[in-house]
C-alpha positions as a printed Julia matrix, in Angstrom:
249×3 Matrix{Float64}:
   0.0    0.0     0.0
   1.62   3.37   -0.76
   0.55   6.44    0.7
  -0.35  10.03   -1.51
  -1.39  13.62   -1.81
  -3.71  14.44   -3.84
  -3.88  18.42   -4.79
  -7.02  18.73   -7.15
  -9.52  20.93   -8.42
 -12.79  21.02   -6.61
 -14.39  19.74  -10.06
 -13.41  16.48   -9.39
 -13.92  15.94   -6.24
 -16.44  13.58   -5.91
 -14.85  11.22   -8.57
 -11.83  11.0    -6.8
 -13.06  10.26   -3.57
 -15.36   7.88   -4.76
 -12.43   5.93   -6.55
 -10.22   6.5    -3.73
 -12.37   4.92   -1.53
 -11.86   1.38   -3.6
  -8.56   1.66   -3.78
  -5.77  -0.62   -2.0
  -3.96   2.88   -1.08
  -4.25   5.81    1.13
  -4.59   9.53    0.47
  -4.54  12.93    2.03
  -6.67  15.2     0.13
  -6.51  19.16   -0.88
  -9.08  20.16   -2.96
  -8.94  23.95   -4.31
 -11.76  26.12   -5.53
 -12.86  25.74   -9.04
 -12.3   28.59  -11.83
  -8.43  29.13  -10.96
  -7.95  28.62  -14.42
  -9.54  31.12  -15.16
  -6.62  33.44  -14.19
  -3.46  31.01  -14.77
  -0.78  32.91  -12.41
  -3.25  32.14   -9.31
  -4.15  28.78  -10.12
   0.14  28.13  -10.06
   0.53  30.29   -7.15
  -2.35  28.0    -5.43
  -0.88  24.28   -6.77
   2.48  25.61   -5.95
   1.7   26.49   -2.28
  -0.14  23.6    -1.84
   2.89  21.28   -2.98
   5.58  23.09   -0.96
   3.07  22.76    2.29
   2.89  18.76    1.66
   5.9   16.69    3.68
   7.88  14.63    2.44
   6.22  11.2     3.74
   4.5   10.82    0.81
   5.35   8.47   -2.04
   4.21  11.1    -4.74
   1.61  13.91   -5.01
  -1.09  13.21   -7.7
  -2.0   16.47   -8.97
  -5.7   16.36  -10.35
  -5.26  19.16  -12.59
  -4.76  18.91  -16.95
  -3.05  21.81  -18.41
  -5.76  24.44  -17.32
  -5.0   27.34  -20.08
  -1.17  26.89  -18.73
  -2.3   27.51  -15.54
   0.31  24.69  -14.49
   3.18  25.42  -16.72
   5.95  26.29  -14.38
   4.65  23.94  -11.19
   7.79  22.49   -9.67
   8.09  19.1    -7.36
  10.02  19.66   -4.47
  10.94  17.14   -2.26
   8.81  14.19   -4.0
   7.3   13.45   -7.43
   4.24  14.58   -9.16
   2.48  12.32  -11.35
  -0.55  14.41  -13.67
  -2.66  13.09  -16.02
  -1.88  13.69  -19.48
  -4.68  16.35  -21.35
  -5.67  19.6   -21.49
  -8.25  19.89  -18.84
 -10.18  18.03  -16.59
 -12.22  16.35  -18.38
  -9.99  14.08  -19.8
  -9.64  12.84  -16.31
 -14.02  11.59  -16.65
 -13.24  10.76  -20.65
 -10.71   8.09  -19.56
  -7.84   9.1   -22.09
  -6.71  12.2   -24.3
  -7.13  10.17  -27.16
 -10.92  10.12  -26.25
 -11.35  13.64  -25.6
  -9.0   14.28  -29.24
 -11.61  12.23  -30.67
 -14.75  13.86  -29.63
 -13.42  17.32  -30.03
 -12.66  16.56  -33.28
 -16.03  15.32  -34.68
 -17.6   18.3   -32.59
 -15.28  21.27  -32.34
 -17.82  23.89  -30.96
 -18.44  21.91  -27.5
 -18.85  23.14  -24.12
 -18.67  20.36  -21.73
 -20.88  19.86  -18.59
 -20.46  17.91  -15.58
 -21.82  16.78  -11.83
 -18.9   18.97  -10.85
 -19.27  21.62  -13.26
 -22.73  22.37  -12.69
 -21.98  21.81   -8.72
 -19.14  24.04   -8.22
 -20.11  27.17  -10.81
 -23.04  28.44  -13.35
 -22.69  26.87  -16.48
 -23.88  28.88  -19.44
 -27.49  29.21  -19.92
 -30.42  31.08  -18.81
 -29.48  30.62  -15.02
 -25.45  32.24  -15.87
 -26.93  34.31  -18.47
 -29.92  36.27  -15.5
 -27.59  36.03  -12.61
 -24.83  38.12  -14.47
 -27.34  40.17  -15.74
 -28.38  40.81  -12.19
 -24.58  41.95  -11.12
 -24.01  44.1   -13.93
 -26.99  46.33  -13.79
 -26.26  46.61  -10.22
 -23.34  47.55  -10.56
 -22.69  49.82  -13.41
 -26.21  51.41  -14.49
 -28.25  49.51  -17.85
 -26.14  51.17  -20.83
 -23.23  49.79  -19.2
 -24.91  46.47  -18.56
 -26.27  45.92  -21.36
 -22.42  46.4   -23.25
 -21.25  44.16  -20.81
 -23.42  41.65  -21.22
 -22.93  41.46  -25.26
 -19.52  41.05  -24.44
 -20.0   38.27  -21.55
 -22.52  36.67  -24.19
 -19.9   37.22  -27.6
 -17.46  33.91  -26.29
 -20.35  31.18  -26.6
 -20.23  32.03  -30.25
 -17.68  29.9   -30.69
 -20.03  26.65  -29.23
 -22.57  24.67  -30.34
 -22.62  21.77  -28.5
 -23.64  21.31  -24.74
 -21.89  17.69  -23.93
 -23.28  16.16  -20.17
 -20.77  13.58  -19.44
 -20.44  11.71  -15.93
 -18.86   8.49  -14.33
 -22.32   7.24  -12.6
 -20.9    8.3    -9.38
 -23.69  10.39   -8.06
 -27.49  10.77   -9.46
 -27.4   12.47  -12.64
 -30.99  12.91  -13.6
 -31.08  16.32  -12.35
 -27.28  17.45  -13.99
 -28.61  16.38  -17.39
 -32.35  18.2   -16.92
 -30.38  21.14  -16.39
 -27.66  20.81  -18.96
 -30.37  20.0   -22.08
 -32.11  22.78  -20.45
 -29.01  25.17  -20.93
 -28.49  23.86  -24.27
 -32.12  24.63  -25.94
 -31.66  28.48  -24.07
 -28.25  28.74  -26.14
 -29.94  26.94  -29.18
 -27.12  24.26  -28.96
 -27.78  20.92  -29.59
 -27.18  18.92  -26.59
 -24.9   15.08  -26.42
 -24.67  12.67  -23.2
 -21.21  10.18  -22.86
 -20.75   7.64  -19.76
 -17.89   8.67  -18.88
 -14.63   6.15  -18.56
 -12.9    5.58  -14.96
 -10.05   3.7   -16.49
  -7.49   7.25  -15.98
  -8.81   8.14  -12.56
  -8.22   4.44  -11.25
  -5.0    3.97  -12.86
  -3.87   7.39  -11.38
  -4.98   6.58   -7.87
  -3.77   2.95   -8.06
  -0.15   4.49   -8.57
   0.77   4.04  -12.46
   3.15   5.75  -13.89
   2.84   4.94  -17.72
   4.31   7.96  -19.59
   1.44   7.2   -22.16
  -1.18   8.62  -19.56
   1.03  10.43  -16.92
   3.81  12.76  -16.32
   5.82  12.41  -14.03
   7.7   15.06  -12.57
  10.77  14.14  -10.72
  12.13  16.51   -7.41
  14.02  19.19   -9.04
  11.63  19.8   -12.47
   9.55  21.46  -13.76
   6.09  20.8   -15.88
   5.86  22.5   -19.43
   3.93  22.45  -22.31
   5.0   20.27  -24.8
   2.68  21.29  -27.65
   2.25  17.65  -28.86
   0.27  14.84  -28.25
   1.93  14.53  -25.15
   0.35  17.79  -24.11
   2.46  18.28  -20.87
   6.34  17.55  -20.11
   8.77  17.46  -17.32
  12.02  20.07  -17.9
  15.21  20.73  -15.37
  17.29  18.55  -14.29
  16.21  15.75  -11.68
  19.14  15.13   -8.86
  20.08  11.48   -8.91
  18.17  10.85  -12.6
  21.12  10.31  -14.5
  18.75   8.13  -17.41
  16.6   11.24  -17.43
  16.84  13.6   -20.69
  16.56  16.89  -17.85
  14.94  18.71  -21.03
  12.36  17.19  -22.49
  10.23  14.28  -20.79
């Protein structure tokens, strides 16, 4: 039985723990709030602190976090290694593989992605988003000014056309995917529903380390972006790693 961290977003948090729970190991957990990615520099101010704060009696941190608009591009490991799931955001980590999400996107480009967590954790676009930030803006800065804002909070979903619910089973679901086919016929989207694959989350939790899925960052690196299929590598040199390239994992 080994014994890990696990620094996460808040998105996730009831897949994890619901894994964890079967698992042969034993965690610690810090989950931090969702929308850091939002604004990069904090979300690797927040991983960062939380890794430097974790001792050194673990046998690696498992950082539940993809790429996150670079948001962890520059995270270091300290004392142990960090193992991260290879993709671009977190819901590679419910799609069991970047090869699945590559797929999807690919056949349909313009989607916005629900989730249990998503819809938990913050307002996903549709009527409910679209009234509530209504709400604050006219509040806030008088209707002309509102109303501005509010074509440019509005201009971004342009660019989607697809609301896609997707979940592991882990918690009832009925209501997530009222209220995401809901959002989708407000935005005039059409609306998609996967079952989600556990296959990543368990192998992460369960300790693998297979540079197909994960990176691992060894004490002394550094995690980039690799802008490949890999999405994500390890660079800086790793004390006592002589086999290691220290440049490009």
């Amino acid at each position: 039985m080994e014994k890990y961290k696990i620094i996460a977003c808040r998105v996730l948090w009831r897949e994890i723990c619901f894994f964890a729970a079967q698992s042969r190991n034993s965690f610690d957990f810090c989950f931090l709030e969702q929308g850091l990615h939002n604004t990069p520099d904090l979300l690797r101010a927040k991983v960062q602190e939380a890794i430097d704060l974790t001792p050194g009696d673990y046998s690696a941190i498992l950082l539940g976090y993809g790429l996150c608009s670079n948001g962890i591009v520059g995270v270091k490991a300290r004392d142990i290694p960090l193992v991260i799931v290879r993709g671009h955001d977190c819901i590679t980590h419910l799609l069991g593989s970047k090869e699945a999400y590559r797929e999807y996107f690919d056949r349909h480009p313009g989607t916005y992605w629900y989730s249990p967590g998503w819809i938990e954790t913050g307002t996903q676009p549709g009527r409910e988003r679209y009234e509530q930030t209504l709400r604050q803006y006219l509040e806030k800065y008088g209707q002309d000014n509102a109303k501005y804002l509010m074509e440019m909070e509005q201009g971004w979903f342009r660019e989607y056309n697809n609301a896609a619910y997707v979940d592991l089973g882990v918690s009832e679901s009925a209501a997530d995917r009222s209220y995401t086919q809901a959002c989708a016929e407000w935005l005039k989207w059409s609306y998609d529903e996967l079952r989600g694959d556990p296959r990543l989350i368990k192998k992460w939790l369960e300790g693998s380390r297979d540079e197909k899925d994960f990176l691992v960052v060894e004490p002394g690196q550094q995690v980039a972006a690799s802008y490949d299929e890999r999405i994500i590598k390890a660079v800086g040199a790793a004390p006592d790693a002589e086999n290691i390239n220290p440049g490009d994992q």
